[in-house]
C-alpha positions as CSV (number, residue, x, y, z in Angstrom):
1,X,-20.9,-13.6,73.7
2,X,-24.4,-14.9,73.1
3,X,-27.2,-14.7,75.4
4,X,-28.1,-17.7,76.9
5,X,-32.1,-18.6,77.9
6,X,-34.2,-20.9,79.5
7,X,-37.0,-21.6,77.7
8,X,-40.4,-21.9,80.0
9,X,-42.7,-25.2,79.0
10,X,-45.6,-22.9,79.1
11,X,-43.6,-21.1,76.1
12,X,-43.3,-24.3,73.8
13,X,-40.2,-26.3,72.6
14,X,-41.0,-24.8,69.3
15,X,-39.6,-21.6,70.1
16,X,-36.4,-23.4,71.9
17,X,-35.6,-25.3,68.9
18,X,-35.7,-22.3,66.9
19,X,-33.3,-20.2,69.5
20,X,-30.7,-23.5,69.2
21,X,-30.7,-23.7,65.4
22,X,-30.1,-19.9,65.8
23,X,-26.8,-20.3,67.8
24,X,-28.2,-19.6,71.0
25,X,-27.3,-21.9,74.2
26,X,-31.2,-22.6,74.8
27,X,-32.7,-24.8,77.7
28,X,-36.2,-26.2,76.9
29,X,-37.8,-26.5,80.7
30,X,-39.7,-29.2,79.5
31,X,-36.6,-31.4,78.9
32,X,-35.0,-30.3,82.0
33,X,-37.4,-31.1,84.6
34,X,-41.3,-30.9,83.4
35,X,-43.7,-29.1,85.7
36,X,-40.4,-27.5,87.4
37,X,-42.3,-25.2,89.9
38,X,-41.9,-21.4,89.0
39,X,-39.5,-20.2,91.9
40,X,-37.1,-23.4,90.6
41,X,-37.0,-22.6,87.0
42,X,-36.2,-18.9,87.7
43,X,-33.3,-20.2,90.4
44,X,-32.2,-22.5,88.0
45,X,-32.2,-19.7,84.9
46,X,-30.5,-17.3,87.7
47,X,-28.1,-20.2,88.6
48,X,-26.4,-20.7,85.1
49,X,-26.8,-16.9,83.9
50,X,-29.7,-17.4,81.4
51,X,-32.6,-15.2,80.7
52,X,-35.9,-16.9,81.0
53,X,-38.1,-17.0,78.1
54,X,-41.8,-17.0,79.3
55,X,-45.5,-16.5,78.7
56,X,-46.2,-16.8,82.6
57,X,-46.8,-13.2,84.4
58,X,-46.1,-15.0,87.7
59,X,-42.5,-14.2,87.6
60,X,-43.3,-10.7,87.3
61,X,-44.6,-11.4,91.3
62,X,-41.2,-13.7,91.7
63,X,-38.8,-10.7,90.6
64,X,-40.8,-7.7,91.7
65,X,-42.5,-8.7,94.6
66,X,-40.6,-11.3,96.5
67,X,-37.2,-9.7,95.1
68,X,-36.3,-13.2,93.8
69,X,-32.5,-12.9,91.7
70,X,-32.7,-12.7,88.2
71,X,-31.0,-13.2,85.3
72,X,-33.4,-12.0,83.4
73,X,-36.8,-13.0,82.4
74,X,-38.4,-11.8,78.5
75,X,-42.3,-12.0,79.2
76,X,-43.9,-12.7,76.3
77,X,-47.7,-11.1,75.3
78,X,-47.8,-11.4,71.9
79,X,-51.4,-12.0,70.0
80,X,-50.2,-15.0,68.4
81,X,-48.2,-18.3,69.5
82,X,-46.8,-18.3,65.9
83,X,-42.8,-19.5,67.5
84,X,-41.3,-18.3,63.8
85,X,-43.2,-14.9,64.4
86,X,-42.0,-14.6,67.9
87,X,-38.4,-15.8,67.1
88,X,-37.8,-12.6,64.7
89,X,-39.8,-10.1,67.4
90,X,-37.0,-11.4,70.0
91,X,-34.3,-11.4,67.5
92,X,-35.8,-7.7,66.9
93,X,-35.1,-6.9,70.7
94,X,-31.8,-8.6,70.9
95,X,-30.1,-6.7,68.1
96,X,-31.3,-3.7,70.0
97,X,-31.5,-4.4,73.3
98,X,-28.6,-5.9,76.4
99,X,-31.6,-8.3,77.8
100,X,-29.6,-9.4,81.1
101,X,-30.1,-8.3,84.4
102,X,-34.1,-7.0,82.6
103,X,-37.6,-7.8,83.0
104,X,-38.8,-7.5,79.5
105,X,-42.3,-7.9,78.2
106,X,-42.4,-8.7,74.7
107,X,-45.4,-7.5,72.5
108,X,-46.4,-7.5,68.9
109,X,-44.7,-3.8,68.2
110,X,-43.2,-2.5,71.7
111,X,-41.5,-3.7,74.2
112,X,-41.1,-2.4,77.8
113,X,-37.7,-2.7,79.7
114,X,-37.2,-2.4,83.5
115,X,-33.9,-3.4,85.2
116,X,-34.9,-6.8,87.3
């Protein structure tokens, strides 16, 4: 079975499309409800079993700090915004990696894993 994500507008629609056209069941949060508050999209990601796809370190404070549930969240730092350069770094970490039930923060060569 395919992961499924949520895709956060602060990310880009670029990268959603890219994750669809690849077979994955991809929400753009920017279609779904623009300027969804954080502790909404991370409820709604939670809600239908998705793992969040965002540049926003706030979650980090949602999951960690205020225990918020979690699907998952993939926290991306990468040095570019390039969406067909970070499409093949996450497709690099899904090959390898079970990404539910994580917080993962995505750079240009590593990426740390902790259980969420």
């Amino acid at each position: 079975m395919k992961v499924k994500f949520l895709v956060d507008e602060c990310t880009g629609k670029r990268l959603s499309n890219l994750l669809n056209v690849a077979g994955y069941d991809t929400i753009f949060v920017g279609d779904w409800k623009p300027s969804a508050p954080d502790d909404e999209v991370l409820d709604k990601a939670n809600i239908e079993g998705r793992v969040l796809i965002t540049d926003d370190k706030d979650f980090g404070e949602l999951v960690f700090r205020l225990e918020k549930p979690s699907s998952g969240v993939i926290l991306i730092r990468t040095s570019t915004t390039n969406s067909a350069i970070r499409m093949h770094l996450l497709e690099t970490l899904l090959k390898s990696t079970n990404v539910y039930k994580k917080f993962i923060v995505l750079k240009d060569k590593v990426f740390k894993i902790r259980d969420a």
